[in-house]
C-alpha positions in Angstrom: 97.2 25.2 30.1 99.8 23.3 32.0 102.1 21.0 29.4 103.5 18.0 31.2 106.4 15.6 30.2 105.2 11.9 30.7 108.3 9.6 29.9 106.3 6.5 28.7 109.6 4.1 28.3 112.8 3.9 26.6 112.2 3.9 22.9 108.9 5.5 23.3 108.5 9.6 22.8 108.0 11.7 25.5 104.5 12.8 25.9 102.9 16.4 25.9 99.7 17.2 27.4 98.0 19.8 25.3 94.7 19.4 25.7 92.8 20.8 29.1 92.0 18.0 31.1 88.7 20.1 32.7 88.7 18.2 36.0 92.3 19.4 36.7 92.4 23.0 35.3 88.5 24.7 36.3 87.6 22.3 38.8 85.3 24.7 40.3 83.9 25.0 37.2 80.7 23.2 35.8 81.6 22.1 32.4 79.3 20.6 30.1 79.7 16.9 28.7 81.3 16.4 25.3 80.7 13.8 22.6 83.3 12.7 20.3 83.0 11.1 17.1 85.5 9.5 14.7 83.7 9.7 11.3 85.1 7.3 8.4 83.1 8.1 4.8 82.4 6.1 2.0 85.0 8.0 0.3 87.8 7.2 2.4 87.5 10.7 4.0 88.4 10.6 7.9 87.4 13.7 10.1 86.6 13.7 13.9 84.1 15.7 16.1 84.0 16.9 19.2 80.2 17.8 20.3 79.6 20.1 23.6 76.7 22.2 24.0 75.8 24.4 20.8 78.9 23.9 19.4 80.8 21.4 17.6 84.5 21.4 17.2 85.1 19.2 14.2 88.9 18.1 13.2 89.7 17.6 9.7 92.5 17.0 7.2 92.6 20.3 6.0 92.0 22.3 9.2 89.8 22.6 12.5 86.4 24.5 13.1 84.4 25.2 15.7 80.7 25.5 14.2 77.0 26.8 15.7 74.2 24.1 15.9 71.4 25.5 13.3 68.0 25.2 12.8 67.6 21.7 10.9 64.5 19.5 9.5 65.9 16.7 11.1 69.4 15.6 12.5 71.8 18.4 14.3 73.1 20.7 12.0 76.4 22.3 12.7 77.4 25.1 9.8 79.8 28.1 9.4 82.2 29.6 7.0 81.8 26.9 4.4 81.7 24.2 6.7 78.3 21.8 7.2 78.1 18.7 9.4 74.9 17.1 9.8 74.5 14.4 12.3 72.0 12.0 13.0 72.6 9.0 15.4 75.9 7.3 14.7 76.4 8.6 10.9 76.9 11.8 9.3 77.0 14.4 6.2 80.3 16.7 5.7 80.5 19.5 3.5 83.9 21.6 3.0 84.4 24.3 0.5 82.1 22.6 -1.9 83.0 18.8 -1.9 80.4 16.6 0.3 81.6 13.6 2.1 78.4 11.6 2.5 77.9 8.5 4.3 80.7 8.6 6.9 80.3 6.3 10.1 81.1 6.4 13.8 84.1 4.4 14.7 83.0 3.5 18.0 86.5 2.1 19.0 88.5 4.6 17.6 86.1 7.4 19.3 86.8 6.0 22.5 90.4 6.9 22.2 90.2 10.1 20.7 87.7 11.3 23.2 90.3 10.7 26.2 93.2 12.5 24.3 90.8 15.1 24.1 89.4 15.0 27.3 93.2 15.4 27.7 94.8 12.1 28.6 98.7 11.6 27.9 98.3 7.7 28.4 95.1 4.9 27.9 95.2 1.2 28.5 92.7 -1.3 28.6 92.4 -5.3 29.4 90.2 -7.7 30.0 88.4 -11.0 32.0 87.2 -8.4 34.1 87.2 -5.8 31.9 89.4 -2.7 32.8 90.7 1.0 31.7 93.4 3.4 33.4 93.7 6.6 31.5 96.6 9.0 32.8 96.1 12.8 32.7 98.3 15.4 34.4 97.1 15.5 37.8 95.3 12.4 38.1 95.8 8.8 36.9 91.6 7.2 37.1 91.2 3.6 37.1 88.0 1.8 36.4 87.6 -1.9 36.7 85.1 -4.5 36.9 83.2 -3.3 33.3 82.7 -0.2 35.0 81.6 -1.3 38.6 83.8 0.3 40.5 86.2 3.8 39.9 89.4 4.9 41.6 91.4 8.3 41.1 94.9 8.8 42.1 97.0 12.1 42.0 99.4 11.0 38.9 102.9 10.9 40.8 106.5 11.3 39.4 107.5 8.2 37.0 109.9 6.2 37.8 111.7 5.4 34.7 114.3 2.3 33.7 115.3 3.1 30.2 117.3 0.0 30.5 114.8 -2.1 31.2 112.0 0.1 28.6 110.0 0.5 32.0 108.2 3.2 33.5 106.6 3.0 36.9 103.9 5.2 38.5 103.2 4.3 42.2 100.4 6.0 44.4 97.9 5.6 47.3 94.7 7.3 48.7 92.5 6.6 51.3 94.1 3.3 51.7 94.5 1.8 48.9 97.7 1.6 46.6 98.2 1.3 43.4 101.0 0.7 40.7 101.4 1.2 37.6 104.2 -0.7 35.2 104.1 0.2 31.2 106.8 -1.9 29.5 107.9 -0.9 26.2 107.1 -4.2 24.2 104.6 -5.2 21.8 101.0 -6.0 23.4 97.7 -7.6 21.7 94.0 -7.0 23.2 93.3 -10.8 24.2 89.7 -9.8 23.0 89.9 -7.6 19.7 93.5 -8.6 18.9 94.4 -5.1 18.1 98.1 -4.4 18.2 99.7 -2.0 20.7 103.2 -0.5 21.4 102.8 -0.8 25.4 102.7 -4.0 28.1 101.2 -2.2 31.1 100.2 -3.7 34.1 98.3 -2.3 37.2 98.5 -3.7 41.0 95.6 -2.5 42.9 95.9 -3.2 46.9 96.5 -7.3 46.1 94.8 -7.8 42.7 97.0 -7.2 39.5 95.0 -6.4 36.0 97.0 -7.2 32.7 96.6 -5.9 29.5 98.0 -3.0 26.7 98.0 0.6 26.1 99.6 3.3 24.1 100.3 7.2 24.2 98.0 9.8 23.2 100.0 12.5 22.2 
Protein backbone atom coordinates (compact mmCIF):
# COMPACT_ATOMS: atom_id res chain seq x y z
CA UNK A 1 0.00 0.00 0.00
CA UNK A 2 1.35 3.33 -1.08
CA UNK A 3 0.66 6.18 1.83
CA UNK A 4 0.54 9.61 0.29
CA UNK A 5 0.73 13.14 2.06
CA UNK A 6 -2.16 15.40 0.53
CA UNK A 7 -1.66 18.96 2.20
CA UNK A 8 -5.37 20.04 2.08
CA UNK A 9 -4.65 23.90 3.31
CA UNK A 10 -3.13 25.77 6.14
CA UNK A 11 -4.93 24.90 9.25
CA UNK A 12 -6.21 21.75 7.82
CA UNK A 13 -4.27 18.19 8.72
CA UNK A 14 -2.29 16.61 6.41
CA UNK A 15 -3.87 13.66 4.83
CA UNK A 16 -2.88 9.88 4.70
CA UNK A 17 -4.12 7.46 2.28
CA UNK A 18 -4.53 4.18 3.89
CA UNK A 19 -6.99 2.56 2.21
CA UNK A 20 -6.16 0.73 -1.47
CA UNK A 21 -7.60 2.71 -3.97
CA UNK A 22 -8.07 -0.75 -6.37
CA UNK A 23 -7.97 1.23 -9.65
CA UNK A 24 -4.37 2.53 -8.74
CA UNK A 25 -2.78 -0.43 -6.96
CA UNK A 26 -4.05 -3.98 -9.05
CA UNK A 27 -5.17 -2.35 -12.05
CA UNK A 28 -4.77 -5.40 -14.03
CA UNK A 29 -6.80 -6.92 -11.64
CA UNK A 30 -10.67 -7.53 -11.82
CA UNK A 31 -12.01 -6.57 -8.51
CA UNK A 32 -15.40 -7.13 -7.52
CA UNK A 33 -17.87 -4.11 -6.64
CA UNK A 34 -18.32 -3.15 -2.99
CA UNK A 35 -21.29 -1.89 -1.09
CA UNK A 36 -21.07 0.22 1.90
CA UNK A 37 -23.50 0.91 4.46
CA UNK A 38 -23.55 3.34 7.32
CA UNK A 39 -26.01 1.73 9.82
CA UNK A 40 -27.63 4.09 12.64
CA UNK A 41 -29.88 1.72 15.31
CA UNK A 42 -32.67 2.61 17.37
CA UNK A 43 -30.36 2.37 20.12
CA UNK A 44 -28.06 4.98 19.19
CA UNK A 45 -25.53 2.25 18.07
CA UNK A 46 -23.49 3.31 14.86
CA UNK A 47 -21.45 0.66 12.87
CA UNK A 48 -20.56 0.60 9.10
CA UNK A 49 -20.33 -2.15 6.41
CA UNK A 50 -18.46 -2.82 3.68
CA UNK A 51 -20.18 -5.60 1.40
CA UNK A 52 -17.97 -7.40 -1.54
CA UNK A 53 -18.63 -10.69 -2.67
CA UNK A 54 -19.11 -13.33 0.16
CA UNK A 55 -17.74 -11.31 2.56
CA UNK A 56 -18.62 -8.42 4.61
CA UNK A 57 -16.17 -6.30 6.33
CA UNK A 58 -18.25 -4.59 9.05
CA UNK A 59 -16.59 -1.54 11.22
CA UNK A 60 -17.72 -1.17 14.67
CA UNK A 61 -17.06 0.71 17.90
CA UNK A 62 -15.43 -2.02 19.57
CA UNK A 63 -13.45 -3.53 16.61
CA UNK A 64 -13.62 -4.64 12.85
CA UNK A 65 -14.58 -8.08 11.33
CA UNK A 66 -14.55 -9.55 8.22
CA UNK A 67 -17.57 -12.19 8.21
CA UNK A 68 -18.79 -15.22 5.67
CA UNK A 69 -22.33 -14.80 4.01
CA UNK A 70 -24.38 -17.89 5.51
CA UNK A 71 -27.17 -19.77 4.66
CA UNK A 72 -30.28 -17.48 5.71
CA UNK A 73 -34.33 -17.84 5.56
CA UNK A 74 -34.42 -14.48 4.21
CA UNK A 75 -32.11 -11.40 4.13
CA UNK A 76 -28.03 -11.88 3.77
CA UNK A 77 -26.66 -13.25 6.65
CA UNK A 78 -23.06 -12.41 7.49
CA UNK A 79 -21.81 -14.37 10.97
CA UNK A 80 -18.49 -15.36 12.65
CA UNK A 81 -16.77 -15.46 15.93
CA UNK A 82 -19.69 -13.92 17.78
CA UNK A 83 -20.55 -11.53 15.25
CA UNK A 84 -24.15 -11.66 13.22
CA UNK A 85 -25.27 -8.98 10.72
CA UNK A 86 -28.37 -9.68 8.90
CA UNK A 87 -29.28 -7.36 6.05
CA UNK A 88 -32.21 -6.96 4.14
CA UNK A 89 -32.72 -3.87 1.72
CA UNK A 90 -31.63 -0.60 3.42
CA UNK A 91 -31.99 -1.91 7.28
CA UNK A 92 -30.29 -4.24 9.32
CA UNK A 93 -29.85 -6.69 12.56
CA UNK A 94 -26.41 -6.60 14.64
CA UNK A 95 -25.40 -8.99 17.14
CA UNK A 96 -21.95 -8.62 19.15
CA UNK A 97 -20.98 -10.77 22.01
CA UNK A 98 -24.50 -11.16 23.10
CA UNK A 99 -26.14 -7.62 22.94
CA UNK A 100 -28.44 -7.17 19.58
CA UNK A 101 -28.74 -3.85 17.98
CA UNK A 102 -31.98 -4.08 16.13
CA UNK A 103 -33.55 -1.72 13.81
CA UNK A 104 -30.48 0.18 12.54
CA UNK A 105 -30.89 2.15 9.15
CA UNK A 106 -28.81 3.06 6.12
CA UNK A 107 -27.64 6.57 6.14
CA UNK A 108 -27.66 7.00 2.51
CA UNK A 109 -25.58 10.40 2.76
CA UNK A 110 -23.23 9.41 5.17
CA UNK A 111 -22.65 5.99 3.10
CA UNK A 112 -21.71 7.95 0.24
CA UNK A 113 -18.82 9.35 1.98
CA UNK A 114 -17.63 6.48 3.78
CA UNK A 115 -17.62 4.38 0.71
CA UNK A 116 -15.04 6.76 -1.18
CA UNK A 117 -12.70 6.92 1.97
CA UNK A 118 -12.87 3.36 1.63
CA UNK A 119 -12.65 3.00 -1.92
CA UNK A 120 -9.62 5.00 -0.71
CA UNK A 121 -10.18 8.72 -1.42
CA UNK A 122 -7.94 11.36 0.66
CA UNK A 123 -10.37 14.27 -0.52
CA UNK A 124 -14.47 14.48 -1.63
CA UNK A 125 -16.38 17.53 -2.73
CA UNK A 126 -19.67 18.04 -4.17
CA UNK A 127 -21.91 21.06 -5.52
CA UNK A 128 -24.69 21.80 -7.19
CA UNK A 129 -27.18 23.53 -10.25
CA UNK A 130 -25.61 21.08 -12.25
CA UNK A 131 -24.91 18.65 -9.90
CA UNK A 132 -21.14 17.75 -9.42
CA UNK A 133 -18.46 15.46 -7.33
CA UNK A 134 -14.52 15.37 -7.60
CA UNK A 135 -13.06 12.74 -5.30
CA UNK A 136 -9.13 12.81 -5.07
CA UNK A 137 -7.24 9.51 -4.61
CA UNK A 138 -3.49 9.02 -4.93
CA UNK A 139 -2.96 8.56 -8.48
CA UNK A 140 -5.94 9.98 -9.91
CA UNK A 141 -8.22 12.99 -9.15
CA UNK A 142 -12.08 11.73 -11.09
CA UNK A 143 -14.44 14.37 -11.76
CA UNK A 144 -18.07 13.84 -12.62
CA UNK A 145 -20.52 16.50 -13.55
CA UNK A 146 -23.74 17.07 -15.01
CA UNK A 147 -25.69 14.53 -12.34
CA UNK A 148 -23.55 12.03 -13.56
CA UNK A 149 -23.61 12.66 -17.43
CA UNK A 150 -20.32 13.01 -18.17
CA UNK A 151 -16.81 11.53 -16.23
CA UNK A 152 -13.27 12.79 -16.34
CA UNK A 153 -10.03 11.32 -14.70
CA UNK A 154 -6.85 13.07 -14.22
CA UNK A 155 -3.39 11.80 -12.87
CA UNK A 156 -3.54 13.71 -9.26
CA UNK A 157 -0.50 16.13 -9.72
CA UNK A 158 1.76 17.80 -6.90
CA UNK A 159 -0.33 20.45 -4.80
CA UNK A 160 0.50 23.59 -4.92
CA UNK A 161 0.11 24.94 -1.53
CA UNK A 162 -0.30 28.84 0.00
CA UNK A 163 -0.52 28.35 3.66
CA UNK A 164 -0.84 32.03 3.66
CA UNK A 165 -3.54 32.25 1.80
CA UNK A 166 -5.25 28.56 3.45
CA UNK A 167 -5.10 27.48 -0.33
CA UNK A 168 -4.12 24.43 -2.02
CA UNK A 169 -4.08 24.04 -5.82
CA UNK A 170 -4.09 20.95 -7.93
CA UNK A 171 -3.67 21.68 -11.72
CA UNK A 172 -3.75 18.93 -14.62
CA UNK A 173 -4.70 18.15 -18.23
CA UNK A 174 -5.32 15.07 -20.51
CA UNK A 175 -6.34 14.65 -23.83
CA UNK A 176 -6.98 18.26 -24.06
CA UNK A 177 -8.73 19.33 -21.54
CA UNK A 178 -7.52 21.08 -18.22
CA UNK A 179 -8.49 21.21 -15.13
CA UNK A 180 -7.95 23.06 -11.73
CA UNK A 181 -8.57 22.42 -8.65
CA UNK A 182 -8.69 25.34 -5.72
CA UNK A 183 -9.66 24.04 -1.93
CA UNK A 184 -9.74 27.09 0.35
CA UNK A 185 -9.64 26.54 3.95
CA UNK A 186 -12.92 28.41 5.03
CA UNK A 187 -16.26 27.38 6.12
CA UNK A 188 -18.60 26.11 3.13
CA UNK A 189 -22.56 25.14 3.24
CA UNK A 190 -24.17 22.59 0.57
CA UNK A 191 -26.58 25.33 -1.18
CA UNK A 192 -28.99 22.15 -1.28
CA UNK A 193 -28.76 20.15 2.07
CA UNK A 194 -27.17 23.03 4.07
CA UNK A 195 -24.70 20.70 5.58
CA UNK A 196 -21.69 22.34 6.99
CA UNK A 197 -18.20 21.79 5.64
CA UNK A 198 -14.57 22.78 6.55
CA UNK A 199 -13.47 23.33 2.76
CA UNK A 200 -14.38 26.14 -0.22
CA UNK A 201 -13.26 24.18 -3.28
CA UNK A 202 -13.70 25.15 -6.57
CA UNK A 203 -13.02 23.29 -9.97
CA UNK A 204 -12.25 24.96 -13.55
CA UNK A 205 -12.81 22.63 -16.26
CA UNK A 206 -11.48 23.84 -19.83
CA UNK A 207 -13.82 27.27 -19.50
CA UNK A 208 -16.61 26.29 -17.08
CA UNK A 209 -15.96 26.63 -13.28
CA UNK A 210 -18.22 24.41 -10.69
CA UNK A 211 -18.55 25.86 -7.08
CA UNK A 212 -19.27 24.13 -4.07
CA UNK A 213 -17.67 22.35 -0.54
CA UNK A 214 -15.73 19.39 0.51
CA UNK A 215 -13.77 17.95 3.22
CA UNK A 216 -10.89 15.35 4.03
CA UNK A 217 -11.32 11.77 4.39
CA UNK A 218 -8.72 10.72 6.41
Amino acid sequence: MRARRLAIVGVLAAVVSCAPDAADEAPAERVEPATTLVYECDDGYQFVARIQGETAWVFLPETTAALPHVPAGSGARYSEGGITYWSSGEEALLEVGGSEHRACANNRRRAVWEHAKLNGADFRAVGNEPGWVLEIYPRRMVLVTDYGDHRYEFETPEPVERPDERRTTFEAADRGLRVLVVLEGRECRDTMSGEAFETTVAVKLDDTTYRGCGRPLH
